[in-house]
FILOKE-389582 format. One record per residue (C-alpha): residue in one letter; x, y, z. Coordinates in steps of 0.05 Angstrom, whole numbers, padded with zeros to 5 digits, always signed. Each point is the difference from the previous one (the first is absolute). Layout:
AXYZ
...
This chain:
X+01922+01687+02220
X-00011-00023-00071
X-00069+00002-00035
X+00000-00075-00004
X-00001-00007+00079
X-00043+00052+00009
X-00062-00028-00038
X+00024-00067+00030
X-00009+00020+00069
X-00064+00040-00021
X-00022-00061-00029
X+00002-00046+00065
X-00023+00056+00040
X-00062+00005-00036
X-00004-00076-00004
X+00017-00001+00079
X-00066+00053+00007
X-00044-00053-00037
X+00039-00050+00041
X-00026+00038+00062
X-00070+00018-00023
X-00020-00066-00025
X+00024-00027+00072
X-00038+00033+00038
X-00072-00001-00041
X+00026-00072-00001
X+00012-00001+00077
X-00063+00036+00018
X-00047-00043-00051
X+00022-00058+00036
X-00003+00027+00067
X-00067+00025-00006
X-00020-00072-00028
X+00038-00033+00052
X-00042+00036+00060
X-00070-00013-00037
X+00028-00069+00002
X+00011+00002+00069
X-00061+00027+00022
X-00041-00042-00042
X+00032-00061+00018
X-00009+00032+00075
X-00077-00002-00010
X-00010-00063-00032
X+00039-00034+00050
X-00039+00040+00067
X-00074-00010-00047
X+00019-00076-00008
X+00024-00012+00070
X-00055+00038+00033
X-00054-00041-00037
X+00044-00070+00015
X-00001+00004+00072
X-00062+00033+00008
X-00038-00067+00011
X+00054-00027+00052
X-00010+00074+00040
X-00072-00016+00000
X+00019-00070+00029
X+00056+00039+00048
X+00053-00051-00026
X+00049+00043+00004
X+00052-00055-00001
X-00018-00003-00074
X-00003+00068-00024
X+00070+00005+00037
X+00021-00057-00042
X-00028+00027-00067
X+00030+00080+00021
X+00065-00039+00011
X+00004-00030-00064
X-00011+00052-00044
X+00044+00048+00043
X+00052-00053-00011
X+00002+00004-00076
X+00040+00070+00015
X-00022+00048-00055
X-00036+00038+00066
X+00014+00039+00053
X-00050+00002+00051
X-00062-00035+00015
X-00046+00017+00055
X-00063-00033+00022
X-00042+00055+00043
X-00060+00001+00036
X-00058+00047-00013
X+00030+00045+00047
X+00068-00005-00043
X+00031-00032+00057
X+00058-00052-00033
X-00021-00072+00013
X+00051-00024-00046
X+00068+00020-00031
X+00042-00014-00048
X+00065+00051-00016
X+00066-00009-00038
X+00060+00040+00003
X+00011+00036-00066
X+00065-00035-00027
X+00027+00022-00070
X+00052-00044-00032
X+00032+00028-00060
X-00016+00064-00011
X+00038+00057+00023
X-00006+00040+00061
X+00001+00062-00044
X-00046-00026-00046
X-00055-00007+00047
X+00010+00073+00037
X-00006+00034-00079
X-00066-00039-00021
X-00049-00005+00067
X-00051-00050-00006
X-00057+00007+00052
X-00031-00074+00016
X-00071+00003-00017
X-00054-00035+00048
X-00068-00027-00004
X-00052-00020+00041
X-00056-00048-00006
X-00065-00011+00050
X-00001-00067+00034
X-00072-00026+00009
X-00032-00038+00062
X-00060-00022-00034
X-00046+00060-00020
X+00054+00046+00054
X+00054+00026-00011
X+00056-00035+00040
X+00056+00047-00008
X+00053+00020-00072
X+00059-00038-00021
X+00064+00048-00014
X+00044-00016-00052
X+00071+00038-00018
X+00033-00019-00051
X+00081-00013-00009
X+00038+00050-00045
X+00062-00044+00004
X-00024-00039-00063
X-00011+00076-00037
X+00060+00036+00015
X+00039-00068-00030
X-00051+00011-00063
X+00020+00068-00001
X+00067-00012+00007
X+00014-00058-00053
X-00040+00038-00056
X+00048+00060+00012
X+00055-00038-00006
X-00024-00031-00060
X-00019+00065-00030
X+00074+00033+00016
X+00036-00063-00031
X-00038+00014-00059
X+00009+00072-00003
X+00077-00015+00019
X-00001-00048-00063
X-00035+00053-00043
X+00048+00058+00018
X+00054-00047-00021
X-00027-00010-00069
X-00016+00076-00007
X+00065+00010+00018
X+00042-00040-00046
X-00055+00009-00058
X+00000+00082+00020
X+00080+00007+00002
X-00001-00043-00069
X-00060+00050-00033
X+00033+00070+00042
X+00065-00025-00038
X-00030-00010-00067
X-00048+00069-00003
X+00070+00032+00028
X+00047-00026-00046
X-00013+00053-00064
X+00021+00052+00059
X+00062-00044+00023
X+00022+00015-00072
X-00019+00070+00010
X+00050+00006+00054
X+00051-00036-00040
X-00013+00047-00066
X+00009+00067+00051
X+00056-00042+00027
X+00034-00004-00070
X-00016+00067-00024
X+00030+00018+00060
X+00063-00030-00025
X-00019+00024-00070
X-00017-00071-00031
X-00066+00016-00039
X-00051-00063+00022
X-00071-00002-00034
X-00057-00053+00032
X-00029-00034-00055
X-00056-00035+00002
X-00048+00048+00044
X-00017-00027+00060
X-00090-00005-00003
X-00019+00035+00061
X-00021+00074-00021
X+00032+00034+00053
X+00064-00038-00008
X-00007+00011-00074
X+00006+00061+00004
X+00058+00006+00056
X+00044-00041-00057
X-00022+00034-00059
X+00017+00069+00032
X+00071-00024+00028
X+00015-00033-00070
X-00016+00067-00038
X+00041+00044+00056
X+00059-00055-00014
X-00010+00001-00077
X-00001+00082+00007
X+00065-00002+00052
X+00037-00043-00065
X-00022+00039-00051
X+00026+00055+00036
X+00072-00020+00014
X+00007-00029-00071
X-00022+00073-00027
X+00055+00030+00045
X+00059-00061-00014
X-00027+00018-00084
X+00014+00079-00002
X+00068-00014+00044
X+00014-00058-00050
X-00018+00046-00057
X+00028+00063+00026
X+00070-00041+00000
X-00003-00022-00072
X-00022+00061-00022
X+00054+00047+00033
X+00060-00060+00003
X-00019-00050-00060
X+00006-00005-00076
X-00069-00009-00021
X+00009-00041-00065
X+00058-00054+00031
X-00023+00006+00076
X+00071+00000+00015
X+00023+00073+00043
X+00013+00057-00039
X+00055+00050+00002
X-00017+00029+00069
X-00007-00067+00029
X+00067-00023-00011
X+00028+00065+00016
X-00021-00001+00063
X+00013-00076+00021
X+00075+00019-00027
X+00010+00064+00043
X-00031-00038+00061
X+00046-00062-00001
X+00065+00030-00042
X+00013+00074+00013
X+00010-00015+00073
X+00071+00031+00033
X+00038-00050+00047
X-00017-00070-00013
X+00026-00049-00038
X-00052-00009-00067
X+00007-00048-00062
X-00044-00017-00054
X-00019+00008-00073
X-00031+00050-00048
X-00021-00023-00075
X-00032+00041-00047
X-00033-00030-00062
X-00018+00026-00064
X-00052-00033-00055
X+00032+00018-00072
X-00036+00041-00047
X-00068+00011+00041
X-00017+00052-00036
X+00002-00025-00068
X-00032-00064+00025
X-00067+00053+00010
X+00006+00029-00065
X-00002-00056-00037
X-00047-00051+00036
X-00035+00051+00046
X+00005+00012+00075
X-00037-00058+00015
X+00045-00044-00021
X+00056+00046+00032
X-00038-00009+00070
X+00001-00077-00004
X+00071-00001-00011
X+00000+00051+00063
X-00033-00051+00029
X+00034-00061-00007
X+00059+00031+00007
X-00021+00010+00073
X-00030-00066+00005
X+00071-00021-00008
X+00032+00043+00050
X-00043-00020+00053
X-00001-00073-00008
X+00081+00004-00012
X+00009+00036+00065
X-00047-00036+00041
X+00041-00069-00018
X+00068+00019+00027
X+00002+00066+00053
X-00064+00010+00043
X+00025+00078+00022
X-00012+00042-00057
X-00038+00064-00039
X-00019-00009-00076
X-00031+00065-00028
X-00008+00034-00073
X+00035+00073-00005
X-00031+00019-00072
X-00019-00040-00073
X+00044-00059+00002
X+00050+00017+00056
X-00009-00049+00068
X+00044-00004+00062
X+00013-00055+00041
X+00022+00022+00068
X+00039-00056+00042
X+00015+00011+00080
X+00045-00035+00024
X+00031-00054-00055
X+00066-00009-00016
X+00020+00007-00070
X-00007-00065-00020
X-00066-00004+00009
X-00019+00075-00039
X+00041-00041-00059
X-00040-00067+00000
X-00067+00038-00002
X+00030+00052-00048
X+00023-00071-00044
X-00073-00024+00017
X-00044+00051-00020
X+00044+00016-00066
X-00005-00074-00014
X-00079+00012+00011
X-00001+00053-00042
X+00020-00024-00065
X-00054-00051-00002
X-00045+00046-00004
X+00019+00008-00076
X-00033-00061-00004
X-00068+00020+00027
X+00003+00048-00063
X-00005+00062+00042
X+00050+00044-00028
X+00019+00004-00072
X+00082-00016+00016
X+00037-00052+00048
X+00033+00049+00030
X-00048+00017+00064
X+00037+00044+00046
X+00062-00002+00049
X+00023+00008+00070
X+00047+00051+00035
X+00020-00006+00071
X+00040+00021+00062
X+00017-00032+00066
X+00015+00033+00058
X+00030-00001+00061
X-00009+00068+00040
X-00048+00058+00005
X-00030+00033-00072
X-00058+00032-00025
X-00049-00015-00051
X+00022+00042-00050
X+00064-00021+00001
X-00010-00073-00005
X-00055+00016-00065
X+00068+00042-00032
X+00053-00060+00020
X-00053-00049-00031
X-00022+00034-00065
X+00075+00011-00016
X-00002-00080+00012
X-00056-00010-00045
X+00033+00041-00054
X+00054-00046+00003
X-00032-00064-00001
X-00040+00017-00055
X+00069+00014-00040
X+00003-00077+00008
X-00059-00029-00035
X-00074-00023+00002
X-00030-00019+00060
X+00072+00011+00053
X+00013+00028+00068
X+00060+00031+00036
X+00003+00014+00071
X+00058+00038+00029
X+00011+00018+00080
X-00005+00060+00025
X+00047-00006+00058
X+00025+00061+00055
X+00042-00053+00035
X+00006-00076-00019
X+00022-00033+00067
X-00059+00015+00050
X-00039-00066-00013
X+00021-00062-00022
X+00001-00015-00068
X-00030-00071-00030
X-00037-00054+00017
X+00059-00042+00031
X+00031+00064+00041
X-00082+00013+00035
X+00014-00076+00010
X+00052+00005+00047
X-00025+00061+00031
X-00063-00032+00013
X+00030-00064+00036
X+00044+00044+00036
X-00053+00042+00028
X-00055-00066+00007
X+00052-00029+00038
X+00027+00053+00042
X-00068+00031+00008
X+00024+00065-00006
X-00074+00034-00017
X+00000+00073+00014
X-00077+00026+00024
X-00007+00068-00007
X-00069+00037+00032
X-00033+00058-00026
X-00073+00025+00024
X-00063+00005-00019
X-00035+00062+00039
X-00073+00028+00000
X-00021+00045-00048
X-00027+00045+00053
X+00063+00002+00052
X+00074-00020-00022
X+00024-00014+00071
X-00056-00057+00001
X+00027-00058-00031
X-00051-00050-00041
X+00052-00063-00008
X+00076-00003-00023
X+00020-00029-00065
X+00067-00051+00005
X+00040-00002-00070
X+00059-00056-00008
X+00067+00027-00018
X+00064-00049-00020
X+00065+00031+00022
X+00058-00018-00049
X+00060-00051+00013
X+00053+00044+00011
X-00031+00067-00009
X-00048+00057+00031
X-00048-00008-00054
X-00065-00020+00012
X-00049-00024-00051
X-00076+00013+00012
X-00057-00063-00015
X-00023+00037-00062
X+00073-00023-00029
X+00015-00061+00021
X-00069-00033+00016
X-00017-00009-00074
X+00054-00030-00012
X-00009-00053+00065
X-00066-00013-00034
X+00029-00016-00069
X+00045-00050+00039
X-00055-00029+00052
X+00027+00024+00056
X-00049+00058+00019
X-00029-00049+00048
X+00058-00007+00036
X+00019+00077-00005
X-00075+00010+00029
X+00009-00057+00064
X+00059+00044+00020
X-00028+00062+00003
X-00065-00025+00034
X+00044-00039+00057
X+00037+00063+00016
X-00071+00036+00002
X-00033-00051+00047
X+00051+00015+00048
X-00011+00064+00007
X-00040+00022+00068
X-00055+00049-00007
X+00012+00033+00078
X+00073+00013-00019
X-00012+00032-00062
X-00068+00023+00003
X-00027-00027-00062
X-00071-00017+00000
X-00004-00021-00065
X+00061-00022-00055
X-00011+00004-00082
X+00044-00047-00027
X+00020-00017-00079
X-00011-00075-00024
X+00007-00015-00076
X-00075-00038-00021
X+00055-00046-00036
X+00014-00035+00076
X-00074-00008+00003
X+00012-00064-00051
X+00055-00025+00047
X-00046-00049+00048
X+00047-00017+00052
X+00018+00086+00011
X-00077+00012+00005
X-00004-00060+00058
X+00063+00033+00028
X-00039+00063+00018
X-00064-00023+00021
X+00028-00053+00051
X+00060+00066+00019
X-00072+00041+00014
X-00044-00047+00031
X+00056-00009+00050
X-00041+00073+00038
X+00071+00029+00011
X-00032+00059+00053
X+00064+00045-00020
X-00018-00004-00070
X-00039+00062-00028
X-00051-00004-00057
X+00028-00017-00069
X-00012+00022-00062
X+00018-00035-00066
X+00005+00039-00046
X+00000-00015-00083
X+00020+00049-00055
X-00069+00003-00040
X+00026-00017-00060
X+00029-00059+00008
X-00055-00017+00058
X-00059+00001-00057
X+00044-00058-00037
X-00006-00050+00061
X-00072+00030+00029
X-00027-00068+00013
X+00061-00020+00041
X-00005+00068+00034
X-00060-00003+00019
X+00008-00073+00033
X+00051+00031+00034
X-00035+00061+00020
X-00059-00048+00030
X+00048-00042+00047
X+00044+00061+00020
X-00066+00040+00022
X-00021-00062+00046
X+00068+00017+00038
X-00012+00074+00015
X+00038+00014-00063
X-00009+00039-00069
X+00023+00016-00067
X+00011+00062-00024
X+00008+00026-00083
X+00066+00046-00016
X+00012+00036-00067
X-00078+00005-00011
X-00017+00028-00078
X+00066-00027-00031
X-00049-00045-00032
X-00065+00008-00033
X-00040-00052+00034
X-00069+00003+00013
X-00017+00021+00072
X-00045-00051+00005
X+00049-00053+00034
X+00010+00048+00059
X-00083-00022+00021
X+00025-00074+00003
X+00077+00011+00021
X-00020+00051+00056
X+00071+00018+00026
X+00020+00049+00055
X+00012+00049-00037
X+00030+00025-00071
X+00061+00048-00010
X-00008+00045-00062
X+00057-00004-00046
X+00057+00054+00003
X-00008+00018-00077
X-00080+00030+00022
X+00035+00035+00059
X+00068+00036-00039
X-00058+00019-00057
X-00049+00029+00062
X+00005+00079-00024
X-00065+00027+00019
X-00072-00009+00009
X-00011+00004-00073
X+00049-00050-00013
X-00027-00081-00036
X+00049-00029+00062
X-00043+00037+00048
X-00067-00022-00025
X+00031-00070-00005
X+00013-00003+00076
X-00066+00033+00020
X-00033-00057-00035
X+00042-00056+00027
X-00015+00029+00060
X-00076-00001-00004
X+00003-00067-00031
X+00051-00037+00054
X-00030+00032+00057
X-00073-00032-00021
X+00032-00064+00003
X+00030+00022+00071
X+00069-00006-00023
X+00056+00052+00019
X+00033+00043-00054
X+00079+00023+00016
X+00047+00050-00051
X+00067-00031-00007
X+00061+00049-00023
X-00021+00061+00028
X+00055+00044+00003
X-00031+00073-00003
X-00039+00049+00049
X-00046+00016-00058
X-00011-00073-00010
X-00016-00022+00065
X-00046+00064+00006
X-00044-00025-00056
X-00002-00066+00017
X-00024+00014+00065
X-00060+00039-00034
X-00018-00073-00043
X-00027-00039+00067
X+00065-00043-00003
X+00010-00036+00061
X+00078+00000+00009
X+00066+00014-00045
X+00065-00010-00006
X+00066+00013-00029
X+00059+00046+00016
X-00041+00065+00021
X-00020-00041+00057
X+00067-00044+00010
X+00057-00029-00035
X+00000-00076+00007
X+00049-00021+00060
X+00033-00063+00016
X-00036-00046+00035
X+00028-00069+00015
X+00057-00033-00025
């Protein structure tokens, strides 16, 4: 029962006790009154009679002092009157049967009243004749009695009324500062950090809502100090402290996580770009001025990238040297941003922050198959050597290719393989799971990744190829309604799947009429249908976070969830995960290849994400485990599940 019906009901119940007490001092005053009444009334009437028909005793007209007993008698207010002799034999009577109309039987068996009587001495001359007997009626009291309890209960009835409305309006109002009370342990319960401002004035309340606002202050203060040294232990072990961009560690590892993979089909770009004459730039004007050329230099990377790919790694190696990492673009794209950020580039000789026009250049290398990161920095400095043999401010990008028929090649061939396979609906789904930390035969969800098989081959090319290029084209949407139809098919007793991570691009979140298409396919209740999970690269998720987190709200009304994949590609601030609250986050393969030992900065990384996510109640997987020794350590981090091809190799699905 809630605190606001107890002091209700102890309200009334006291008022009921005041009820009852003032009743029956009420019922007793009056009955006490009521029988003096009586009894006076009694004498007055046997004193005034006695006296009347003393003179007609004398006279023995007894026909008149019958009359005169007769017509008081008949007035009704009495009982009994009796003329007796000296002897107190009866020489006249008057009685009437005790009749009560209106009041109830009940009434009158709780709340006796005896019927006083009175006597008076009738005279015979100087003798005494005899005594007149008079009784009176407690009809006429008991209706008294009765009426002026009624009256008195209406009234009380009325009054408890009042108190109650006014008492349930005044409970309500003292209560409310501790309604909010339960809503701020409520949010901070859901780690949204509520403080009560103004105070509410009653003392004890006061000091209820101060206390619960410094305990909520403290609870904030203490998850930003733990989301700050993860934060800063990232940028201190994987960023470039002057640019902000990664530094050489960084990119090596997002490289060996996404392109030194053996059998799958890869593609993508790898530039390298060198500022001209750095070093002489800081001997003449200083390193100050050398660092804000570092740093617009960046500024221009960033801004360059962010305008045509969304998938990508920018990060300083050493001096004046940058890389810009590309997953998943086809070479046209690596050679419009290589055109775009030259182009950018040579402006800068405008801003007067070199002494020449000739800024720096770019030297690239697409590829199309497995490589490592050393390989592609050799292929593209041997590039940058070249374009530099070309003039101020130039690129050159050449392709690093194993084999040059796997995938299809331009924008008008992924065309027609696109409307073949949007047509056909030939949309591979391929599972791998996600298992405890703790126990590897107990499974935590599986993971569904969309594969396109090739007209007229056994290739098969992975999402991570082809679904940047559907997004480039608009048709990630319809790539994304595929693969979820297939999924909502799926039965969870015949496959035992409790609970089903599935990829969506944040670019299909723009596309209205696909986010209506779910919500309508999942408030449909399919009982089959297991818990989904939608899961967003964090990257690209951080670029559309107020769409994501619209759709993280409805999805969540459903039984539904969102979940975060590739977490620490980026260097966001943690502080979105408070308001975004998603299932669960799945640490980025580059922190698990680099996990080495317990002294190592990737170790240290995931210990903190760990504290930090798990405050916020919020799941932490490892994707791309692939090593006893990994799994080992990860296990001794508090991680709540991983994945990758030490537990199983993805399988096919649905098709």
């Amino acid at each position: 029962m809630t605190l606001y019906r107890q002091l209700l009901i102890f309200m009334l119940s006291l008022f009921f006790i005041l009820y009852i007490g003032t009743w029956y001092a009420k019922l007793q005053s009056t009955r006490n009154f009521l029988v003096n009444q009586l009894e006076s009334h009694a004498q007055d009437t046997a004193t005034s009679l006695g006296l009347s028909i003393s003179p007609h005793i004398a006279a023995d007209d007894m026909v008149t002092v019958e009359t005169m007993i007769s017509a008081v008698f008949d007035r009704g207010y009495y009982r009994i009157i009796r003329l007796q002799d000296i002897e107190n034999n009866p020489r006249y009577e008057q009685t009437l049967e005790i009749k009560i109309q209106g009041v109830p039987l009940w009434f009158i068996h709780m709340i006796p009243l005896e019927a006083p009587g009175a006597k008076a001495i009738v005279m015979s001359g100087w003798n005494q004749a005899g005594t007149i007997y008079v009784e009176s009626h407690t009809g006429y009291a008991y209706k008294t009695l009765w009426d002026t309890t009624v009256k008195t209960a209406i009234c009380f009835v009325i009054a408890g009324i009042a108190v109650m409305i006014l008492g349930s309006i005044g409970i309500a109002i003292l209560l409310r500062p501790l309604r909010r009370v339960e809503q701020q342990a409520e949010a901070l319960c859901r780690k949204e950090y509520q403080i009560q401002d103004p105070l509410p004035k009653t003392r004890e309340l006061r000091q209820v809502v101060s206390t619960m606002n410094k305990m909520t202050t403290r609870v904030k203060s203490m998850f930003e100090e733990q989301a700050a040294i993860a934060e800063n232990f990232r940028k201190n072990a994987y960023s470039d402290m002057l640019t902000g961009l990664g530094n050489r560690r960084y990119i090596e590892g997002q490289v060996t996580a996404r392109v030194d993979r053996k059998g799958v089909i890869l593609k993508g770009a790898f530039l390298l770009v060198q500022i001209h004459n750095l070093q002489k730039l800081n001997q003449d004007k200083g390193f100050e001025a050398g660092d804000n050329l570092i740093k617009r230099v960046a500024e221009i990377l960033c801004n360059a990238t962010k305008q045509t790919v969304t998938n990508n790694a920018i990060a300083r190696l050493t001096g004046g040297d940058f890389v810009i990492f590309l997953p998943d673009v086809a070479m046209e794209d690596a050679e419009a941003l290589a055109e775009t950020v030259t182009r950018d580039l040579a402006r800068l000789a405008d801003e007067h922050l070199t002494g020449n026009a000739n800024i720096g250049h770019i030297g690239g290398v697409a590829y199309d198959h497995s490589c490592s990161f050393s390989q592609l920095v050799a292929e593209a400095d041997a590039v940058l050597r070249s374009a530099q043999q070309q003039g101020a401010n130039s690129w050159e990008i050449h392709f690093l290719s194993e084999t040059t028929d796997k995938v299809p090649q331009g924008e008008q061939e992924w065309k027609t393989t696109f409307s073949s396979v949007l047509t056909s609906k030939k949309l591979l789904l391929v599972g791998q799971p996600v298992v405890t930390a703790d126990n590897k035969r107990s499974p935590l969800q599986i993971e569904f990744f969309a594969r396109i098989p090739l007209p007229d081959s056994e290739k098969i090319i992975c999402a991570g190829v082809f679904m940047p290029i559907a997004e480039r084209l608009d048709l990630v949407s319809s790539f994304d309604r595929i693969i979820l139809e297939k999924v909502l098919l799926i039965d969870a007793d015949e496959y035992d799947f409790k609970e089903i991570a599935v990829n969506i691009s944040p670019a299909s979140l723009r596309d209205t009429s696909f986010i209506q298409w779910i919500l309508t396919e999942l408030k449909k209740g399919r009982s089959h249908l297991p818990k989904l999970i939608f899961e967003f690269a964090e990257f690209t998720a951080v670029q559309h976070l107020e769409e994501l987190r619209h759709f993280s709200a409805e999805v969540k009304k459903l039984g539904h969830d969102i979940g975060l994949d590739h977490f620490g590609q980026s260097f966001t601030n943690f502080g979105y995960l408070k308001s975004l609250q998603p299932a669960y986050v799945k640490i980025d393969r580059a922190y698990t290849n680099e996990l080495g030992n317990e002294q190592s900065d990737s170790y240290f990384f995931i210990a903190s994400l760990c504290s930090v996510a798990h405050s916020l109640d919020i799941l932490v997987v490892a994707e791309g485990v692939e090593e006893e020794k990994q799994f080992q350590m990860l296990c001794s981090l508090n991680l709540d599940g991983v994945q990758g091809y030490f537990i199983a190799k993805p399988t096919t699905i649905l098709s």
